[in-house]
Structure formats: structure tokens, C-alpha cells
VEXSE-706894 format. One line per 10 residues: for each residue x, y, z of N, C-alpha, C. Coordinates in steps of 0.05 Angstrom, whole numbers, padded with zeros to 5 digits. Example, Ala and Ser with C-alpha at 12.3 -4.5 7.8 and 13.67 -1.06 7.14 Angstrom:
// residues 2
00264,-00114,00156,00246,-00090,00156,00264,-00066,00156  00257,-00045,00142,00273,-00021,00143,00258,00001,00157
//
This chain:
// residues 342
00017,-00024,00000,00000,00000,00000,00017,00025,00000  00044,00020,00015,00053,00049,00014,00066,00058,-00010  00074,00037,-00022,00082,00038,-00052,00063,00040,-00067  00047,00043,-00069,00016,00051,-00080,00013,00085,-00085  00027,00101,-00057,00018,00119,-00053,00034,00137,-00070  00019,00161,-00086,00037,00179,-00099,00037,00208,-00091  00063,00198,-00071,00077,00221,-00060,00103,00222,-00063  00116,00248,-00053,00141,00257,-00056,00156,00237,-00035  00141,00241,-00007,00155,00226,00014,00138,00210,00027  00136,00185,00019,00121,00172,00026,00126,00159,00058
00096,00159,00069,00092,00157,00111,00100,00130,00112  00117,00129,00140,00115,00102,00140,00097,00088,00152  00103,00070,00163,00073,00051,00166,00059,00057,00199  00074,00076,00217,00068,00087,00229,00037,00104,00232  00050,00131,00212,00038,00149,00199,00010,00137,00179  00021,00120,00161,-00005,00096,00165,-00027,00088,00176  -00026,00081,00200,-00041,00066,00215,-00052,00094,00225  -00043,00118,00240,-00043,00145,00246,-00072,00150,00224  -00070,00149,00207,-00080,00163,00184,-00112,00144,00179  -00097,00120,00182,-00125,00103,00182,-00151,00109,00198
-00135,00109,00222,-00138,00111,00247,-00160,00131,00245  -00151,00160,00237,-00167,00180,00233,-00193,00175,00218  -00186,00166,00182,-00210,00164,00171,-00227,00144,00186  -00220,00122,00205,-00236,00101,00214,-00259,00127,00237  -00247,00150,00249,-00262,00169,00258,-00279,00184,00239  -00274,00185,00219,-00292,00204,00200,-00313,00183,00187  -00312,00167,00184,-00333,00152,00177,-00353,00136,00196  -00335,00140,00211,-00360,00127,00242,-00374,00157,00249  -00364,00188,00244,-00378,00205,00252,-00397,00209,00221  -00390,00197,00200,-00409,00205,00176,-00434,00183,00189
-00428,00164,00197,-00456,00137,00205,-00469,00153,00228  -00458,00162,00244,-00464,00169,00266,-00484,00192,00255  -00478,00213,00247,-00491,00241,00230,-00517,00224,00210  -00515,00193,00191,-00532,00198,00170,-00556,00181,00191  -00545,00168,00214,-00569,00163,00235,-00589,00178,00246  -00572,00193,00252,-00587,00218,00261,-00607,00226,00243  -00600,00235,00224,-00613,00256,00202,-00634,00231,00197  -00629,00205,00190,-00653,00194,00188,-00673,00196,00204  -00667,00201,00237,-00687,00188,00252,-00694,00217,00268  -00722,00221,00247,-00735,00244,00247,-00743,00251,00286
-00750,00227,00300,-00758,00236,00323,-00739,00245,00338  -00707,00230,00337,-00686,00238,00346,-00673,00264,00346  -00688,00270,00322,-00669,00301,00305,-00685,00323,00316  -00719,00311,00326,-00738,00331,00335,-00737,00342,00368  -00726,00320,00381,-00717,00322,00407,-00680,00339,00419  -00662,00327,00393,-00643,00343,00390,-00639,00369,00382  -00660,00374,00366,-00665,00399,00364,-00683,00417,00384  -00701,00410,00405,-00704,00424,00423,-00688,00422,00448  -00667,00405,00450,-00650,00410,00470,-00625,00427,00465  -00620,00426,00436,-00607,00454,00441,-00621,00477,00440
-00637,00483,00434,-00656,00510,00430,-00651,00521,00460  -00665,00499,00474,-00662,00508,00509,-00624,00519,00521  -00610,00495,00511,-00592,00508,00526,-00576,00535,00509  -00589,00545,00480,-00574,00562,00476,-00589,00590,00482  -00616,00575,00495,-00636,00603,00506,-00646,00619,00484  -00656,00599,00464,-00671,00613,00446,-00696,00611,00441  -00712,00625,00462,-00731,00616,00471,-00755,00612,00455  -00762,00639,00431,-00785,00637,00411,-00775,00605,00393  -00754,00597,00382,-00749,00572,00371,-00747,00552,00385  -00742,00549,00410,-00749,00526,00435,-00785,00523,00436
-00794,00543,00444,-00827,00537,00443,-00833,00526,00413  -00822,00533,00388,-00833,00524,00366,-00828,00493,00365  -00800,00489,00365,-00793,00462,00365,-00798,00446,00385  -00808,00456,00406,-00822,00433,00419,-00851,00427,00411  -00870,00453,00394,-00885,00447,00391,-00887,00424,00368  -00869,00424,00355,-00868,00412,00333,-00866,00376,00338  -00847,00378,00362,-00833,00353,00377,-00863,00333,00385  -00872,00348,00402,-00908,00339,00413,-00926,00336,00377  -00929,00352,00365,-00942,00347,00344,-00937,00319,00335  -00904,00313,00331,-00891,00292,00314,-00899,00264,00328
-00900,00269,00361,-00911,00239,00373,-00937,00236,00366  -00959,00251,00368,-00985,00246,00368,-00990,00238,00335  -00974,00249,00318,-00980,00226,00291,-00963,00199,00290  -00945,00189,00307,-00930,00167,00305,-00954,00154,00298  -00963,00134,00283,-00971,00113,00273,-00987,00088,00284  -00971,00087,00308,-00977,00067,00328,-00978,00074,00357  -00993,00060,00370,-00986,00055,00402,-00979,00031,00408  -00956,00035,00406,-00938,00005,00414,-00918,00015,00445  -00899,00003,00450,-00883,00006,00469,-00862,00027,00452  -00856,00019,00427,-00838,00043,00417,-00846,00067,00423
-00874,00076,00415,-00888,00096,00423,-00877,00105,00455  -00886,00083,00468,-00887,00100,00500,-00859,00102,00510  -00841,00084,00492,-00808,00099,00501,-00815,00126,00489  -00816,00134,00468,-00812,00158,00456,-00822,00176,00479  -00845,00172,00485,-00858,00195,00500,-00851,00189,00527  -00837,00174,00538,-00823,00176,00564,-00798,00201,00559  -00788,00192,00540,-00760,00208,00528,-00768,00240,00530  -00791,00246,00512,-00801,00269,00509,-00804,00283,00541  -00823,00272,00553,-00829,00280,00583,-00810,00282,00607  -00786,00269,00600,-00766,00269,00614,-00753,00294,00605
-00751,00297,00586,-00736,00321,00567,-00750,00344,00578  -00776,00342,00576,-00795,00373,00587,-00788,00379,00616  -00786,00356,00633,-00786,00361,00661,-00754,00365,00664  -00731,00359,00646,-00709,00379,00656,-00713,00410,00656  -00726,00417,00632,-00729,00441,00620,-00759,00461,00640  -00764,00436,00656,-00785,00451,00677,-00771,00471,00694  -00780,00479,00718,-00764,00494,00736,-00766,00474,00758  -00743,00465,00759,-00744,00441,00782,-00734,00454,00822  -00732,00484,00805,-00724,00499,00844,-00752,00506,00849  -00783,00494,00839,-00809,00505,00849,-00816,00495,00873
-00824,00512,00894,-00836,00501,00923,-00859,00481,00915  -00876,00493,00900,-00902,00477,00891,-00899,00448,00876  -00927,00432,00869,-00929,00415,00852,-00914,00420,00824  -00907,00399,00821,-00886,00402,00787,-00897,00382,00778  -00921,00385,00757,-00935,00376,00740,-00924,00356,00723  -00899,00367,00706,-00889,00354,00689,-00872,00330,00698  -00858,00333,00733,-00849,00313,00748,-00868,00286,00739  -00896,00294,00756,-00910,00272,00756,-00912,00261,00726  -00914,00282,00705,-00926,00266,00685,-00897,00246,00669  -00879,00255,00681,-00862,00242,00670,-00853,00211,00683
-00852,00215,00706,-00854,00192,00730,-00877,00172,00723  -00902,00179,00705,-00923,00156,00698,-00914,00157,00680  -00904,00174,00653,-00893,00157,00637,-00870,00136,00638  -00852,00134,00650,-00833,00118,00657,-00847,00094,00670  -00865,00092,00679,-00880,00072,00694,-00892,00051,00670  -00910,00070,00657,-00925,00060,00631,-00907,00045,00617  -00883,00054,00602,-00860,00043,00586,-00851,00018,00603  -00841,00025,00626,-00831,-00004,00644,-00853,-00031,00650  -00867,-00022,00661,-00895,-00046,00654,-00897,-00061,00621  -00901,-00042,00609,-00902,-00055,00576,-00874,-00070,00572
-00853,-00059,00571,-00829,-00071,00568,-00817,-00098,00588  -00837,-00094,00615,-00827,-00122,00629,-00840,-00141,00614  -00862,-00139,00604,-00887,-00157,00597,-00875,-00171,00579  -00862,-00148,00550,-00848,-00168,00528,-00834,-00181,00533  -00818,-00167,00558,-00791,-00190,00553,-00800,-00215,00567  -00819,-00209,00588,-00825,-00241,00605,-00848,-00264,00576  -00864,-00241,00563,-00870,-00260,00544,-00855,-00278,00532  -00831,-00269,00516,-00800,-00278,00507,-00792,-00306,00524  -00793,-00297,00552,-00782,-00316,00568,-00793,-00337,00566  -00817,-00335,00569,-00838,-00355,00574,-00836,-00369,00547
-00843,-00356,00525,-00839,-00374,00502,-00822,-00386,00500  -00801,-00385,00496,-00769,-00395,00501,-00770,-00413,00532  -00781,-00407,00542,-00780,-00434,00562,-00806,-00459,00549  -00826,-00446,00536,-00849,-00477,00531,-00826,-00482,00510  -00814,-00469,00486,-00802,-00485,00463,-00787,-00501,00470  -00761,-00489,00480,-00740,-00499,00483,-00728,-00515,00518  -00747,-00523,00528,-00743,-00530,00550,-00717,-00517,00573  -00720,-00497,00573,-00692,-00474,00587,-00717,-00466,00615  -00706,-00448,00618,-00707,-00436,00649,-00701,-00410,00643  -00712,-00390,00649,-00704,-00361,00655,-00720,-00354,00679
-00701,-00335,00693,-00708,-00318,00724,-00729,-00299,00710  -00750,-00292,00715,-00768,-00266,00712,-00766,-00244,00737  -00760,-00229,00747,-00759,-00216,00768,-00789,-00205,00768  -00799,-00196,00795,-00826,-00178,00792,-00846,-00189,00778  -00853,-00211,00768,-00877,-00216,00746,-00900,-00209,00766  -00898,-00222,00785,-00924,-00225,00797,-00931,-00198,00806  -00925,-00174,00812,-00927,-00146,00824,-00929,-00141,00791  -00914,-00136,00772,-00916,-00130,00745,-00951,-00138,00733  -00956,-00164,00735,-00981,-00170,00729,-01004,-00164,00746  -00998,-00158,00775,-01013,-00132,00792,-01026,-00111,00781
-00989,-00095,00778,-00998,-00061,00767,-01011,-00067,00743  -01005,-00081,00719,-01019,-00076,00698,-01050,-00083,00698  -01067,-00090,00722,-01092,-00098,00718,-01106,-00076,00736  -01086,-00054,00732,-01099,-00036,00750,-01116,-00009,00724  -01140,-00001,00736,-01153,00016,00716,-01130,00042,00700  -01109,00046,00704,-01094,00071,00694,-01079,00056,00672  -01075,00028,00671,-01061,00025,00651,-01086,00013,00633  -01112,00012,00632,-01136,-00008,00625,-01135,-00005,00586  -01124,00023,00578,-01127,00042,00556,-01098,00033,00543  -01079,00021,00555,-01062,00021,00545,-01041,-00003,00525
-01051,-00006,00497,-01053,-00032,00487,-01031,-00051,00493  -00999,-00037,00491,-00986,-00058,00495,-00987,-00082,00522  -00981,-00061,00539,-00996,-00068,00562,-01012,-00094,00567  -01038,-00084,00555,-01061,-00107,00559,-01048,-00131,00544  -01051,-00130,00520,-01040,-00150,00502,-01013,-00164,00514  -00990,-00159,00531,-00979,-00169,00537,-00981,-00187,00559  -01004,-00168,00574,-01008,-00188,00593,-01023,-00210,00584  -01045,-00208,00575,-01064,-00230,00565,-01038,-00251,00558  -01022,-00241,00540,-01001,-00266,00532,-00982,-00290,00551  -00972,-00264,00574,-00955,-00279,00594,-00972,-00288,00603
-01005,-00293,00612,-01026,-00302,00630,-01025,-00336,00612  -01035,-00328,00582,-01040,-00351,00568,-01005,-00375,00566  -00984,-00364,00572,-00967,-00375,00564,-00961,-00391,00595  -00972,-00373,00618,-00959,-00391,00640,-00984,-00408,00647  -00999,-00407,00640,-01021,-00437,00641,-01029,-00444,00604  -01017,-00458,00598,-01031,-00484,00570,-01053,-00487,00578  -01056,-00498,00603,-01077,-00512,00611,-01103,-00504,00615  -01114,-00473,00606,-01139,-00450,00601,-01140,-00453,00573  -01152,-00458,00554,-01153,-00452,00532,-01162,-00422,00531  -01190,-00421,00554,-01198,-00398,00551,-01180,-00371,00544
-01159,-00367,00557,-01132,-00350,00560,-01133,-00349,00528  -01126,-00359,00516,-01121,-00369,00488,-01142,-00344,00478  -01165,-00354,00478,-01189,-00346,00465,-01186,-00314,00472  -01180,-00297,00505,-01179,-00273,00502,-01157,-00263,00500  -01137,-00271,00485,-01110,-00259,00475,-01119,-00261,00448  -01122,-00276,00433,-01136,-00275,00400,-01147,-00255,00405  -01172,-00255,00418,-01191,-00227,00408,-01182,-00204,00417  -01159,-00200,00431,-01151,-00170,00446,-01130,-00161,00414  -01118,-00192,00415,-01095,-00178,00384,-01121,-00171,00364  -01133,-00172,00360,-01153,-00178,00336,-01164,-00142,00341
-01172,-00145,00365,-01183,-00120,00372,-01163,-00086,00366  -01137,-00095,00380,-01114,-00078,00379,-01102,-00066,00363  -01100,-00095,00343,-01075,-00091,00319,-01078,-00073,00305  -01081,-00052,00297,-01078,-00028,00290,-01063,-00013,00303  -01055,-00012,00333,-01040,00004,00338,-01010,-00004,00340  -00996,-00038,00329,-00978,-00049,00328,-00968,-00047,00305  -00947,-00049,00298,-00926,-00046,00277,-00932,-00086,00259  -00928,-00092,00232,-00932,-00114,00230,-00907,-00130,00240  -00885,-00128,00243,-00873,-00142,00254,-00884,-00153,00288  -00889,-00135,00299,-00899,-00134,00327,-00932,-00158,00319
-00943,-00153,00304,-00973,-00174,00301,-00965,-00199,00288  -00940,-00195,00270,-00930,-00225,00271,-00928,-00239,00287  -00905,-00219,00310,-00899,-00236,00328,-00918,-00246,00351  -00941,-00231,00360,-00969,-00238,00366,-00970,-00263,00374  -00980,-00266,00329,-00986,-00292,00322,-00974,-00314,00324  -00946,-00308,00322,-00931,-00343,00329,-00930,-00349,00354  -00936,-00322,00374,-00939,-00341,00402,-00961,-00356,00406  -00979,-00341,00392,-01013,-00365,00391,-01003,-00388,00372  -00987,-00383,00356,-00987,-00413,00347,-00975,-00432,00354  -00957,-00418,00368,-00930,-00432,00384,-00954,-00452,00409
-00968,-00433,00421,-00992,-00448,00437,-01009,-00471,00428  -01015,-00456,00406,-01037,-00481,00393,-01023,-00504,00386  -00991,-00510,00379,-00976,-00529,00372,-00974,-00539,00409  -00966,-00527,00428,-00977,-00540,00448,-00997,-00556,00460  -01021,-00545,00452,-01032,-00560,00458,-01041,-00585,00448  -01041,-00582,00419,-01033,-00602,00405,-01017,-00630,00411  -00997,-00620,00423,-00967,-00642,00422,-00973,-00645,00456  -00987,-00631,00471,-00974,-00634,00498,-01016,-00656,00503  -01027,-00637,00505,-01041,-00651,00502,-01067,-00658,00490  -01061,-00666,00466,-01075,-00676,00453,-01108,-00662,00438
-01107,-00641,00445,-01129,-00620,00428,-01133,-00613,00404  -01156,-00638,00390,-01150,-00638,00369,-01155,-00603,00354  -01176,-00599,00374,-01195,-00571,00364,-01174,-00549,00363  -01150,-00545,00364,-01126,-00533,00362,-01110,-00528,00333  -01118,-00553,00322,-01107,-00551,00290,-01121,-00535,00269  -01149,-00533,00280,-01164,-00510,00259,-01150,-00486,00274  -01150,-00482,00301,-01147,-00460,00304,-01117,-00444,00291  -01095,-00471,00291,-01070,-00467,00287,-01073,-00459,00250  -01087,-00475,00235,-01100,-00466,00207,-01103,-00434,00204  -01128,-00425,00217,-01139,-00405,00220,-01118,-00384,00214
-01108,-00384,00248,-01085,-00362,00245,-01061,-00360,00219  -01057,-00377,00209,-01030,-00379,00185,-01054,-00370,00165  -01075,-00384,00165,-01100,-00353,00141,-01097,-00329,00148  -01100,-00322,00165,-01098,-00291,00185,-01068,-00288,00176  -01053,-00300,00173,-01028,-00285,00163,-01007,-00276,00146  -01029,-00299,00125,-01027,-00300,00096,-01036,-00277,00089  -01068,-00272,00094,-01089,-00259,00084,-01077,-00229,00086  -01066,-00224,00110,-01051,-00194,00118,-01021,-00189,00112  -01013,-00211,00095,-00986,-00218,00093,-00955,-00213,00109  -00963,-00218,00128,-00943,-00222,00147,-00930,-00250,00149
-00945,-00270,00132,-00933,-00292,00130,-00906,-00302,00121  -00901,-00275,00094,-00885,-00271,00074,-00853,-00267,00088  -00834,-00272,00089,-00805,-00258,00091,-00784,-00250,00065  -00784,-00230,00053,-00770,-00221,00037,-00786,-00233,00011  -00807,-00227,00011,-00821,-00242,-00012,-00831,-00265,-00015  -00814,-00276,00010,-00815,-00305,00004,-00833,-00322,00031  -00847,-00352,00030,-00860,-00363,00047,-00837,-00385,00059  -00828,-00387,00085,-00806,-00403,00091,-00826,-00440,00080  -00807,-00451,00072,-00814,-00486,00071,-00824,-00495,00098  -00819,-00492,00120,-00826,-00504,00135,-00859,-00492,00139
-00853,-00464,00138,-00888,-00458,00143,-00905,-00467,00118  -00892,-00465,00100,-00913,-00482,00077,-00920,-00510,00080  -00904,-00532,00085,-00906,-00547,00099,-00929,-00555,00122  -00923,-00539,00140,-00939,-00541,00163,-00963,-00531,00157  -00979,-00513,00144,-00999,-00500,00137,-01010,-00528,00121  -01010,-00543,00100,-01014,-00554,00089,-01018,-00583,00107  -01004,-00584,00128,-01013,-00606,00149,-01032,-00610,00162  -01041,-00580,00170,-01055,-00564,00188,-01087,-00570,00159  -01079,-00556,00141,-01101,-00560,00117,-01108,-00596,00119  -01099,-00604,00120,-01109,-00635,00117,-01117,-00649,00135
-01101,-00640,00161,-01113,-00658,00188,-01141,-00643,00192  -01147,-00619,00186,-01167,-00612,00192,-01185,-00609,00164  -01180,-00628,00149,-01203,-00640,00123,-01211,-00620,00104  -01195,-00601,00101,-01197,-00569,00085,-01183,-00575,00061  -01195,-00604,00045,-01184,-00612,00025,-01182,-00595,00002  -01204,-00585,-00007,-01202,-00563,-00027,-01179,-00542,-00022  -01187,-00523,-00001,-01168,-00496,00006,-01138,-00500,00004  -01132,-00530,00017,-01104,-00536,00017,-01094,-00544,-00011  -01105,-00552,-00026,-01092,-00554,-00056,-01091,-00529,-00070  -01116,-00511,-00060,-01106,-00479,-00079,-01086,-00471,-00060
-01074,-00480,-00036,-01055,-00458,-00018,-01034,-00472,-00030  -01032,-00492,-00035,-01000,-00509,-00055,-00998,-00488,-00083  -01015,-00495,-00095,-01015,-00485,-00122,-01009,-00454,-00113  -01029,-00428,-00104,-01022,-00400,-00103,-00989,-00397,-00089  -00987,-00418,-00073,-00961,-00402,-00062,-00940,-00421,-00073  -00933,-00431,-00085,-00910,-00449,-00094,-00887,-00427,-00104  -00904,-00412,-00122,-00879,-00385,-00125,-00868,-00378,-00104  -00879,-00376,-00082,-00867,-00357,-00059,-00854,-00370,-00049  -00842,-00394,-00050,-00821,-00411,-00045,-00792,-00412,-00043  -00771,-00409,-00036,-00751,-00390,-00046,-00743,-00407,-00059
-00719,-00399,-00086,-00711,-00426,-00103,-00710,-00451,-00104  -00689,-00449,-00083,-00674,-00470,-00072,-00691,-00493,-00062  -00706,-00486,-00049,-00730,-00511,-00043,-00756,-00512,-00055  -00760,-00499,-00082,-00783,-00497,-00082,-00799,-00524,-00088  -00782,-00537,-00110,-00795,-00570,-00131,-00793,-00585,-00113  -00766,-00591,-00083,-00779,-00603,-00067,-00798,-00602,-00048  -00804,-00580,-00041,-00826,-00569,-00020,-00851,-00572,-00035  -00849,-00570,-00067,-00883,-00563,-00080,-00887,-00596,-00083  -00859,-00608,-00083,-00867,-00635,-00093,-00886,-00661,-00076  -00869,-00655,-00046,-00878,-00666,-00024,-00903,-00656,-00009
-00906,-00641,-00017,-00930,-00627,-00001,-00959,-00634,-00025  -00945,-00635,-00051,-00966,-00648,-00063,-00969,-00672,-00066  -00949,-00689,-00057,-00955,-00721,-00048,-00968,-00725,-00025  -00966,-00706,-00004,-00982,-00707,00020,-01015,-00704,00017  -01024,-00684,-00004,-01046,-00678,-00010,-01054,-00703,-00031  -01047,-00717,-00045,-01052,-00737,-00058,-01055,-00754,-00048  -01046,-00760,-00022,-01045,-00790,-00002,-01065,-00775,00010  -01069,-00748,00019,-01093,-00744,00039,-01123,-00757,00020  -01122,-00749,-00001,-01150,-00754,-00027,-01142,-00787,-00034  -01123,-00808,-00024,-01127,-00826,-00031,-01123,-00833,-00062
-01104,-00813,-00074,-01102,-00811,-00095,-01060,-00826,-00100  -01060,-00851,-00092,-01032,-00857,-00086,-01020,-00863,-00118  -01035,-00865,-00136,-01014,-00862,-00158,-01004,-00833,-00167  -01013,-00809,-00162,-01005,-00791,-00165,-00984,-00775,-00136  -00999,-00790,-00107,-00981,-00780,-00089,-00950,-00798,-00092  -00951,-00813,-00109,-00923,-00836,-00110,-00905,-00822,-00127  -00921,-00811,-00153,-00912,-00803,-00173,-00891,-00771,-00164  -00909,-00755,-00147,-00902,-00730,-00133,-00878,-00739,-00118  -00867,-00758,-00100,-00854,-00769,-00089,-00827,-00775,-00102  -00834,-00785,-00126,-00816,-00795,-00132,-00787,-00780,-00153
-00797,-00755,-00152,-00790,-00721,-00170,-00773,-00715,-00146  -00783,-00720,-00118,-00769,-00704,-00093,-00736,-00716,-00096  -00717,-00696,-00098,-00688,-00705,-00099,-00684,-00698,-00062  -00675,-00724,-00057,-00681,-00726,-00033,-00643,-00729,-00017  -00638,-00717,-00029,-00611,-00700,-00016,-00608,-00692,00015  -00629,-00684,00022,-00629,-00670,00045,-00639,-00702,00070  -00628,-00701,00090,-00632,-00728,00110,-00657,-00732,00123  -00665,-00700,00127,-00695,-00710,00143,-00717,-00709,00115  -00705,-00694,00095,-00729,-00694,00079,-00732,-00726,00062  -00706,-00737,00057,-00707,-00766,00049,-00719,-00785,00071
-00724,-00779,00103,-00739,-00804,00118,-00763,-00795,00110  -00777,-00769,00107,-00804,-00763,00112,-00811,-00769,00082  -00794,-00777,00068,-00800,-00778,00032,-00812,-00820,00029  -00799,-00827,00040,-00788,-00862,00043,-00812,-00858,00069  -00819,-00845,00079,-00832,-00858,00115,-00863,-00858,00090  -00871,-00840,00068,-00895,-00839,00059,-00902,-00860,00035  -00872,-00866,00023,-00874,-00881,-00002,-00879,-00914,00007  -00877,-00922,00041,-00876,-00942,00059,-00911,-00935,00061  -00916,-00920,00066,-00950,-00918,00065,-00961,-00933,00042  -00959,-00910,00024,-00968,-00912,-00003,-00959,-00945,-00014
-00940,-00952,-00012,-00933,-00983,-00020,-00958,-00999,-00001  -00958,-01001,00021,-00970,-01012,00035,-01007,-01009,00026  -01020,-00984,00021,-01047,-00976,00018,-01049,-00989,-00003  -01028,-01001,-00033,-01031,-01003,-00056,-01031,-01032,-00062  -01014,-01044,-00035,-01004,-01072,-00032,-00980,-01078,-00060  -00963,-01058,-00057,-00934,-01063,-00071,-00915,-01073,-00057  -00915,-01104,-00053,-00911,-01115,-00034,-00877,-01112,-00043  -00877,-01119,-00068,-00843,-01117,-00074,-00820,-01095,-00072  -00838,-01070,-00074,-00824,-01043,-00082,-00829,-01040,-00039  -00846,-01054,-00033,-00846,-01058,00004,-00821,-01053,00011
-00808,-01087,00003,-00789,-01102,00012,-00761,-01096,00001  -00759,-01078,-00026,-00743,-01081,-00041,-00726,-01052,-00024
//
């Protein structure tokens, strides 16, 4: 590199690293600057904290008006929301007069916002926990749940969606054994979701489904597989099902399981056929292939589920048992006693 460089007196490798060194500062302060400038709420709150401390007072009252304007159209009431407006209210109550003998208004209002944000934010993360403990059989400490699931059933937070919705979730996740729970967490998301971001109603939904596969596997509810159906319609239909365009194999898969155990013979052959595109490359002819041998063995149709079967390049280890575990069916329903044994 330094022989690269066209100069008179070329740095040594000192001066080098020196130099690097620097631009590695100018470009972490360019990321740092084009963050900013993106993140309009950031830029609206930075801009009224300097206003204040440079005591410019007609442009401090504007830009804060502007600051309050900018939350009340945010989009949603999610927990992002109520950080924001904790941020905001904390920000006002420096800029209060905090040497007042009297009530300081903005104290209190800032002290319930911090309250509001912490309640919602314990909720997610113990939701998290909890899920991650039914999946994966782990353990996590929750501190406070039980005082946490207290305050939030108290009338001041009643209005406040993340809130509710989170709790209904941690309630339904630490008893399986309520379906009911189930039933008023569906209808609160159902009710809510408008004030959630779709990532946030995705994620909703996979904890209900993550449930309904519970109860399913744990114990034995059959009336769980429509419901587990249902929802992957609900998420098709609003497309949150999708990742980067694309439908992962395994949820295609599983939707199509869900379509047959619960006898939705028609629907499940148009959900093969409409979404096979949305398949990502790489798996698509095996995923469209197997899933249409599954639907062919569901209709009793084993010369064409054999035929579907037998296209699957079965490369992959679990997809070759689950390929051979069906063609052991199908031999068997057809009495191919040789291609059985062979």
C-alpha cells in the first residue's frame, strides 16, 4: 500500500495506521450524522435541547411544539411509542423549573410515563421468556412478574394496548392448561392490531401458534389444528406470513398439514398451487413436490401421491426419511408388496 501511494515522501507505516486511524473516525462520525438525520424523532428532540440550552426561547417553544405534534401522529401505540414519550417528558421536566416550592406537573407526568414504558417492556420481555421456556425447555429468572401482572390490571393502565395485550399473553403462556386464556388474547390482538407495527402482530401470532402447537403435542387438542389453520389464514391474508417475498418451507409445509388434518381438502390444494412461487428457489420442486404427495395420499389418490414423491431429490436427511416414511405408506395402501421389501 505504501508503494501505492503517490507522493514525494512517502509515511511510514506508522503514519499509516495514524491516518487510518483518523479516517476510521470520520466515517463512524459520517454513520453516526446519516443516523441521526434519518431518525426524524431523534433530530426533533435534539433539536429542542439545544434551543433550550442556547436560550432561544421563541425557537425552543416552536420546536417543541413541533416535537409533541410529531408523537401524536407516530402511527402506532406500541411500546416504541411509549419509550418515545417517556423520552419526550423526561426532556420537558429537565427544562421545567425544578427549584419550584409547589407541585411540578411535568415531574408527575413524566414519572407515569416511565411507569407505563416499564410495565409494557417487562411484559415483552417475560413474554419472550416464557416462550423460550415452553419451546426450548430452558429456564429463565423473571424478576417482579407477579407485582408487574398486579400493576398492569390496575384501571390507569386499562387504555393502554401494549400493556393489555402483553399481559393476556404472559397469563395464556404460564397456564396451557386455560384454553380460555387463548381465546382472550386472540380477540384482544384482533381488537388492537392497529396500533402495532406488522412485525410486532407477527410476532403476536406465532406465540398463539406456538400455543396451539402446544396444545396439540402436549395434550392432545384436536380442536387446536383449525385454530393453528386459522391463524397462518390470518397471516397469509394480511401478509405477514411472507419474509422477503418469500414463504419459509417449513411454514408451507406445516400450513398444508394443518389444511389436511383438519379435512380443508379443497383450500389446501389452492394454498399449494397459489403459493408455490413464494417458495424461495432452492426448495421450491422439493417443497411443491412433497407437499403435493401429502395432498394426494390425503385424497387417496396414491398413484399420483407416489408419482409427486418420486420427482423429490431427496438430498437432504430428514427430507429423504419423511420422503421413504410416505412411499412405505403408499406401498402398503396399494399392496406393492415388492417395491415394500425391495
Amino acid at each position: 500500500m505504501l508503494k501505492k501511494l503517490d507522493s514525494e515522501k512517502q509515511p511510514d507505516e506508522k503514519t499509516l495506521a495514524y491516518l487510518a486511524g483518523k479516517l476510521m473516525q470520520l466515517a463512524e462520525t459520517f454513520l453516526t450524522i446519516e443516523a441521526m438525520l434519518s431518525d426524524e424523532w431523534r433530530r426533533q428532540m435534539t433539536l429542542v435541547r439545544q434551543y433550550r440550552e442556547l436560550n432561544l426561547a421563541r425557537h425552543y417553544r416552536s420546536a417543541r411544539a413541533d416535537m409533541e405534534k410529531y408523537l401524536e401522529k407516530l402511527p402506532h401505540r406500541n411500546i416504541d411509542f411509549y419509550r418515545e414519550q417517556l423520552f419526550a417528558e423526561r426532556l420537558l421536566y429537565d427544562h421545567s423549573d425544578r427549584n419550584q416550592r409547589g407541585f411540578n406537573e411535568q415531574l408527575q407526568t413524566s414519572a407515569d410515563a416511565l411507569d407505563v414504558y416499564y410495565i409494557a417492556e417487562k411484559l415483552r420481555y417475560a413474554c419472550e421468556m416464557l416462550n423460550y421456556e415452553a419451546v426450548l425447555n430452558i429456564h429463565y429468572r423473571i424478576a417482579y412478574l407477579e407485582d408487574v401482572l398486579n400493576w398492569s390490571a390496575g384501571e390507569a393502565y386499562a387504555q393502554v394496548p401494549p400493556i393489555q395485550v402483553y399481559r393476556c399473553l404472559v397469563l395464556m403462556l404460564r397456564s396451557p392448561e386455560e384454553p380460555a386464556l387463548f381465546e382472550k388474547a386472540r380477540e384482544l390482538i384482533a381488537k388492537t392490531e392497529q396500533h402495532f407495527s406488522d412485525a410486532e402482530r407477527k410476532q403476536f401470532y406465532t406465540l398463539l401458534l406456538n400455543y396451539c402447537t402446544r396444545r396439540i403435542n402436549r395434550f392432545g387438542d384436536a380442536r387446536f389444528l383449525k385454530e393453528h389453520l386459522e391463524i397462518n389464514k390470518l397471516l397469509l391474508q394480511n401478509g405477514l406470513m411472507l419474509e422477503d417475498g418469500h414463504i419459509p418451507p417449513w411454514d408451507y409445509t406445516n400450513i398444508v398439514a394443518a389444511g389436511i388434518k383438519t379435512e380443508q381438502a379443497e383450500w389446501t390444494r389452492q394454498f399449494i398451487e397459489t403459493y408455490r412461487s413464494k417458495l424461495p428457489a432452492q426448495y421450491a420442486d422439493n417443497t411443491y413436490r412433497y407437499n403435493l404427495a401429502q395432498y394426494h395420499y390425503f385424497m387417496k389418490n396414491y398413484g399420483d401421491a407416489q408419482h409427486s414423491l418420486l420427482q423429490v431429490e431427496t438430498s437432504d436427511v430428514l427430507l429423504n426419511v419423511t420422503v421413504r416414511s410416505l412411499l412405505i405408506k403408499i406401498y402398503c395402501e396399494t399392496e406393492q408388496d415388492e417395491l415394500l421389501h425391495s
